[in-house]
C-alpha positions, 0 to 999 in steps of 0.5 A: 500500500502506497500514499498517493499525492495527486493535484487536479483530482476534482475531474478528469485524469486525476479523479481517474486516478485517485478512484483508481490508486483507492480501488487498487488498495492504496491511500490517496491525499486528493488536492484541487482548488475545491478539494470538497467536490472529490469527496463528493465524487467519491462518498465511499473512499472512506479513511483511505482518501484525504482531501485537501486544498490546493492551488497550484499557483500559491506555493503557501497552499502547496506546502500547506498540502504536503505538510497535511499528508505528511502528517496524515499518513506519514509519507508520500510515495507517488506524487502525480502532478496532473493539474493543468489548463490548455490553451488553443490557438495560433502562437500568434493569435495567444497574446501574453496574459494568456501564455503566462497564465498557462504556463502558471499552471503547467509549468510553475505549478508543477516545479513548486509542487514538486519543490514541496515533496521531493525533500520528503521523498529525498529523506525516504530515498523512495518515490515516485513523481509522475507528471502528466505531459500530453501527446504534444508533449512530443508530437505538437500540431497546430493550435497547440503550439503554447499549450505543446511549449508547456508539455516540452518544458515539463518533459525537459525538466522531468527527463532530467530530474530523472536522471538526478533523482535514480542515484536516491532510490526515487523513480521519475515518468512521464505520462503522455495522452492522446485525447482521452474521453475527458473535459480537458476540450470543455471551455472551463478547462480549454481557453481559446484566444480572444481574436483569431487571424483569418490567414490560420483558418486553414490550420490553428482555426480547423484545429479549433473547429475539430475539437470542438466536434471531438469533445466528449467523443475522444477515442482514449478511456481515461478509466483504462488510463488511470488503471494503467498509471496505477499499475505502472507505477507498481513496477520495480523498474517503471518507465521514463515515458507512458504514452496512452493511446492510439493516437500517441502512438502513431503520432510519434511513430511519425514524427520519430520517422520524420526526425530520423529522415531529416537527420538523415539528410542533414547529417553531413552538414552537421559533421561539417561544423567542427574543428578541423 
Protein backbone atom coordinates (compact mmCIF):
# COMPACT_ATOMS: atom_id res chain seq x y z
CA UNK A 1 0.00 0.00 0.00
CA UNK A 2 1.18 3.48 -1.23
CA UNK A 3 0.33 7.43 -0.39
CA UNK A 4 -0.75 8.73 -3.47
CA UNK A 5 -0.32 12.69 -3.75
CA UNK A 6 -2.37 13.60 -6.51
CA UNK A 7 -3.04 17.57 -7.95
CA UNK A 8 -6.37 18.31 -10.12
CA UNK A 9 -8.10 15.42 -8.67
CA UNK A 10 -11.75 17.01 -8.64
CA UNK A 11 -12.47 15.51 -12.60
CA UNK A 12 -10.90 14.22 -15.48
CA UNK A 13 -7.25 12.14 -15.23
CA UNK A 14 -6.76 12.98 -11.66
CA UNK A 15 -10.30 11.99 -10.35
CA UNK A 16 -9.43 8.93 -12.69
CA UNK A 17 -6.62 8.35 -10.95
CA UNK A 18 -7.42 8.73 -7.45
CA UNK A 19 -10.56 6.40 -7.82
CA UNK A 20 -8.07 4.16 -9.43
CA UNK A 21 -4.92 4.26 -6.91
CA UNK A 22 -8.39 3.99 -3.81
CA UNK A 23 -9.55 0.66 -5.57
CA UNK A 24 -6.17 -0.64 -6.05
CA UNK A 25 -5.87 -0.71 -2.01
CA UNK A 26 -3.62 2.46 -1.74
CA UNK A 27 -4.19 5.75 0.09
CA UNK A 28 -4.85 8.85 -1.64
CA UNK A 29 -4.41 12.53 -0.32
CA UNK A 30 -6.76 14.33 -3.44
CA UNK A 31 -5.52 18.07 -3.70
CA UNK A 32 -7.81 20.62 -6.07
CA UNK A 33 -8.57 24.39 -5.68
CA UNK A 34 -12.28 22.78 -4.36
CA UNK A 35 -10.89 19.85 -2.66
CA UNK A 36 -14.75 19.07 -1.35
CA UNK A 37 -16.19 18.01 -4.92
CA UNK A 38 -13.64 14.92 -4.80
CA UNK A 39 -15.09 13.90 -1.51
CA UNK A 40 -18.35 14.38 -3.38
CA UNK A 41 -17.27 12.35 -6.03
CA UNK A 42 -16.35 9.53 -4.16
CA UNK A 43 -18.56 9.43 -0.98
CA UNK A 44 -17.29 5.81 -0.14
CA UNK A 45 -13.43 6.24 -0.42
CA UNK A 46 -13.72 6.17 3.47
CA UNK A 47 -10.29 6.93 5.78
CA UNK A 48 -8.40 6.00 2.83
CA UNK A 49 -8.90 9.32 0.98
CA UNK A 50 -7.89 12.57 2.07
CA UNK A 51 -8.81 15.74 0.74
CA UNK A 52 -7.24 18.90 0.86
CA UNK A 53 -6.94 22.32 -0.57
CA UNK A 54 -4.62 23.06 -3.16
CA UNK A 55 -3.80 25.88 -5.76
CA UNK A 56 -1.00 25.18 -7.85
CA UNK A 57 -0.08 28.80 -8.34
CA UNK A 58 0.06 29.75 -4.44
CA UNK A 59 3.04 27.99 -3.16
CA UNK A 60 1.68 28.71 0.57
CA UNK A 61 -1.04 26.10 -0.17
CA UNK A 62 1.35 23.63 -1.75
CA UNK A 63 3.35 23.22 1.24
CA UNK A 64 0.28 23.62 3.48
CA UNK A 65 -0.87 20.37 1.35
CA UNK A 66 2.35 18.36 1.85
CA UNK A 67 2.67 19.29 5.22
CA UNK A 68 -1.16 17.99 5.97
CA UNK A 69 -0.33 14.42 4.06
CA UNK A 70 2.81 14.18 5.83
CA UNK A 71 1.14 14.11 8.86
CA UNK A 72 -1.83 12.35 7.82
CA UNK A 73 -0.45 9.25 6.58
CA UNK A 74 3.29 9.88 7.46
CA UNK A 75 4.96 9.58 3.91
CA UNK A 76 4.19 10.35 0.27
CA UNK A 77 5.32 7.62 -2.09
CA UNK A 78 3.87 8.66 -5.79
CA UNK A 79 3.02 12.11 -6.13
CA UNK A 80 1.06 12.55 -9.61
CA UNK A 81 1.46 16.47 -10.98
CA UNK A 82 -1.88 16.43 -13.13
CA UNK A 83 -3.43 19.71 -12.58
CA UNK A 84 -3.35 21.93 -15.58
CA UNK A 85 -5.08 24.17 -18.06
CA UNK A 86 -4.88 24.28 -22.11
CA UNK A 87 -4.80 26.63 -24.48
CA UNK A 88 -5.92 26.54 -28.01
CA UNK A 89 -4.97 28.83 -30.60
CA UNK A 90 -2.34 30.04 -33.18
CA UNK A 91 1.02 31.12 -31.20
CA UNK A 92 0.49 34.41 -32.84
CA UNK A 93 -3.03 34.75 -32.01
CA UNK A 94 -2.08 33.94 -28.00
CA UNK A 95 -1.13 37.28 -26.68
CA UNK A 96 0.83 37.44 -23.47
CA UNK A 97 -1.55 37.30 -20.40
CA UNK A 98 -2.64 34.02 -21.96
CA UNK A 99 0.63 32.49 -22.34
CA UNK A 100 1.74 33.47 -18.68
CA UNK A 101 -1.34 32.11 -17.13
CA UNK A 102 -0.78 28.75 -18.92
CA UNK A 103 2.43 28.37 -18.33
CA UNK A 104 1.22 29.43 -14.14
CA UNK A 105 -0.17 26.26 -14.48
CA UNK A 106 1.64 23.50 -16.32
CA UNK A 107 4.75 24.70 -15.79
CA UNK A 108 5.43 26.65 -12.31
CA UNK A 109 2.66 24.50 -10.71
CA UNK A 110 4.33 21.61 -11.13
CA UNK A 111 8.08 22.90 -10.39
CA UNK A 112 6.88 24.05 -6.88
CA UNK A 113 4.66 21.22 -6.39
CA UNK A 114 7.43 19.07 -6.76
CA UNK A 115 9.95 21.60 -4.74
CA UNK A 116 7.16 20.75 -1.73
CA UNK A 117 7.68 16.98 -1.81
CA UNK A 118 10.98 15.68 -3.22
CA UNK A 119 12.58 16.87 0.49
CA UNK A 120 10.01 14.12 1.91
CA UNK A 121 10.74 11.72 -0.86
CA UNK A 122 14.61 12.55 -0.73
CA UNK A 123 14.55 11.97 3.03
CA UNK A 124 12.67 8.46 2.47
CA UNK A 125 15.29 7.68 -0.59
CA UNK A 126 11.95 6.28 -2.26
CA UNK A 127 9.34 7.55 -4.56
CA UNK A 128 7.57 8.00 -7.50
CA UNK A 129 6.97 11.68 -9.19
CA UNK A 130 4.98 11.01 -12.18
CA UNK A 131 3.80 14.38 -14.15
CA UNK A 132 1.13 14.26 -16.80
CA UNK A 133 2.57 15.54 -20.27
CA UNK A 134 0.48 15.20 -23.41
CA UNK A 135 0.83 13.71 -26.99
CA UNK A 136 2.08 17.35 -27.93
CA UNK A 137 4.15 16.93 -25.24
CA UNK A 138 6.21 15.46 -28.11
CA UNK A 139 4.50 15.40 -31.02
CA UNK A 140 2.55 19.28 -31.50
CA UNK A 141 0.04 20.40 -34.36
CA UNK A 142 -1.06 23.49 -34.91
CA UNK A 143 -3.09 25.29 -32.41
CA UNK A 144 -1.34 23.71 -29.74
CA UNK A 145 1.97 25.39 -30.01
CA UNK A 146 1.86 27.33 -26.46
CA UNK A 147 -0.40 24.83 -24.66
CA UNK A 148 2.89 21.96 -26.67
CA UNK A 149 5.55 24.70 -25.20
CA UNK A 150 4.21 23.91 -21.77
CA UNK A 151 4.34 19.94 -22.11
CA UNK A 152 8.26 20.32 -23.58
CA UNK A 153 9.20 22.45 -20.88
CA UNK A 154 7.72 19.74 -18.02
CA UNK A 155 9.30 16.89 -20.31
CA UNK A 156 12.73 18.86 -20.31
CA UNK A 157 12.72 19.01 -16.71
CA UNK A 158 11.05 15.67 -15.54
CA UNK A 159 13.51 13.67 -18.11
CA UNK A 160 16.45 15.47 -16.13
CA UNK A 161 15.00 15.05 -12.95
CA UNK A 162 15.02 11.60 -13.68
CA UNK A 163 18.34 11.31 -14.25
CA UNK A 164 19.09 13.22 -10.53
CA UNK A 165 16.56 11.60 -8.70
CA UNK A 166 17.80 7.49 -9.91
CA UNK A 167 21.02 7.83 -7.52
CA UNK A 168 18.23 8.50 -4.35
CA UNK A 169 16.08 5.42 -4.76
CA UNK A 170 13.33 7.93 -6.48
CA UNK A 171 11.58 6.73 -9.94
CA UNK A 172 10.79 9.71 -12.42
CA UNK A 173 7.88 9.19 -15.70
CA UNK A 174 6.35 10.81 -17.83
CA UNK A 175 2.73 10.07 -18.74
CA UNK A 176 1.78 11.20 -22.38
CA UNK A 177 -2.14 11.15 -23.62
CA UNK A 178 -3.52 11.44 -26.72
CA UNK A 179 -7.11 12.55 -26.37
CA UNK A 180 -8.82 10.85 -23.83
CA UNK A 181 -13.00 10.94 -23.26
CA UNK A 182 -12.35 13.98 -20.57
CA UNK A 183 -13.48 17.51 -20.05
CA UNK A 184 -9.95 18.82 -20.95
CA UNK A 185 -11.81 20.21 -24.72
CA UNK A 186 -14.66 21.95 -22.21
CA UNK A 187 -14.46 25.87 -22.05
CA UNK A 188 -13.92 25.64 -18.49
CA UNK A 189 -10.56 23.63 -18.87
CA UNK A 190 -9.52 24.91 -22.98
CA UNK A 191 -9.41 28.67 -23.40
CA UNK A 192 -9.19 29.73 -26.80
CA UNK A 193 -7.63 33.40 -27.89
CA UNK A 194 -9.80 36.26 -27.58
CA UNK A 195 -9.39 37.26 -31.65
CA UNK A 196 -8.48 34.80 -34.43
CA UNK A 197 -6.18 35.74 -37.52
CA UNK A 198 -8.08 34.84 -40.82
CA UNK A 199 -4.71 33.74 -42.62
CA UNK A 200 -4.55 30.46 -39.92
CA UNK A 201 -8.02 29.36 -40.95
CA UNK A 202 -6.89 26.54 -42.83
CA UNK A 203 -4.75 25.22 -39.67
CA UNK A 204 -4.96 26.59 -36.00
CA UNK A 205 -8.78 27.59 -36.93
CA UNK A 206 -9.55 23.71 -38.47
CA UNK A 207 -7.95 22.59 -35.19
CA UNK A 208 -10.47 24.81 -33.04
CA UNK A 209 -13.14 23.64 -35.16
CA UNK A 210 -12.14 19.84 -34.86
CA UNK A 211 -12.05 19.79 -31.30
CA UNK A 212 -15.00 21.09 -30.85
CA UNK A 213 -16.94 18.07 -32.78
CA UNK A 214 -14.34 15.84 -30.99
CA UNK A 215 -15.17 16.66 -27.27
CA UNK A 216 -16.95 14.15 -25.15
CA UNK A 217 -16.01 11.80 -28.29
CA UNK A 218 -12.10 11.48 -27.73
CA UNK A 219 -11.13 7.95 -28.59
CA UNK A 220 -8.96 7.27 -25.48
CA UNK A 221 -10.84 5.62 -21.99
CA UNK A 222 -9.31 7.95 -19.41
CA UNK A 223 -10.64 4.99 -16.77
CA UNK A 224 -8.43 2.23 -18.51
CA UNK A 225 -5.91 5.07 -18.50
CA UNK A 226 -5.70 5.52 -14.70
CA UNK A 227 -5.64 1.99 -14.32
CA UNK A 228 -2.63 1.87 -16.34
CA UNK A 229 -0.87 4.62 -14.42
CA UNK A 230 -1.89 2.81 -11.37
CA UNK A 231 -0.24 -0.43 -12.47
CA UNK A 232 2.96 1.42 -13.80
CA UNK A 233 3.53 2.61 -11.07
CA UNK A 234 3.85 -0.69 -9.33
CA UNK A 235 6.65 -1.92 -11.22
CA UNK A 236 10.08 -2.32 -9.99
CA UNK A 237 11.91 -0.64 -12.65
CA UNK A 238 8.59 1.99 -14.21
CA UNK A 239 9.20 3.77 -17.42
CA UNK A 240 10.94 7.27 -18.19
CA UNK A 241 7.63 7.82 -20.95
CA UNK A 242 3.88 6.25 -20.96
CA UNK A 243 2.46 7.29 -23.87
CA UNK A 244 -1.54 6.46 -23.85
CA UNK A 245 -3.27 5.87 -26.78
CA UNK A 246 -3.62 5.01 -30.09
CA UNK A 247 -3.40 8.36 -31.31
CA UNK A 248 0.04 8.88 -29.43
CA UNK A 249 1.25 6.05 -30.66
CA UNK A 250 1.20 6.67 -34.25
CA UNK A 251 1.72 10.42 -33.70
CA UNK A 252 5.21 9.61 -32.53
CA UNK A 253 6.00 6.75 -34.64
CA UNK A 254 5.56 9.63 -37.23
CA UNK A 255 7.45 12.16 -36.05
CA UNK A 256 10.49 9.61 -34.73
CA UNK A 257 10.42 9.00 -38.84
CA UNK A 258 10.37 12.25 -39.82
CA UNK A 259 13.09 13.32 -37.18
CA UNK A 260 15.40 10.27 -38.37
CA UNK A 261 14.86 11.13 -42.30
CA UNK A 262 15.81 14.92 -41.81
CA UNK A 263 18.93 13.97 -39.63
CA UNK A 264 19.42 11.68 -42.05
CA UNK A 265 19.94 14.21 -44.96
CA UNK A 266 21.44 16.82 -42.85
CA UNK A 267 23.82 14.73 -41.21
CA UNK A 268 26.64 15.56 -43.10
CA UNK A 269 26.11 19.41 -42.55
CA UNK A 270 26.14 18.85 -39.29
CA UNK A 271 29.54 16.72 -39.04
CA UNK A 272 30.98 19.74 -41.26
CA UNK A 273 30.58 22.01 -38.39
CA UNK A 274 33.60 21.04 -36.04
CA UNK A 275 37.07 21.96 -35.83
CA UNK A 276 39.41 20.55 -38.45
Amino acid sequence: MSVWFITGSSRGFGLEITRAALAAGHQVVATARKAETVREQLPDAGDALHTVALDVTDPLSIQAAVDVAVARFGRIDVLVNNAGTGLLAAVEESDDAAVRAVYETNVFGPLAVQRAVLPVLRHQRSGHVINISSIVGFATAPGWGIYASTKFAVEGFTETLHAELAPLGIHVTLVEPGFFRTDFLDPASLHTGPATIDDYAATAGAMRAASASLNHAQPGDPVKAARAIVEMAGVAEPPLRLPLGADTLHAFDTKLDTFRKEMDAWRQVALSTDHD
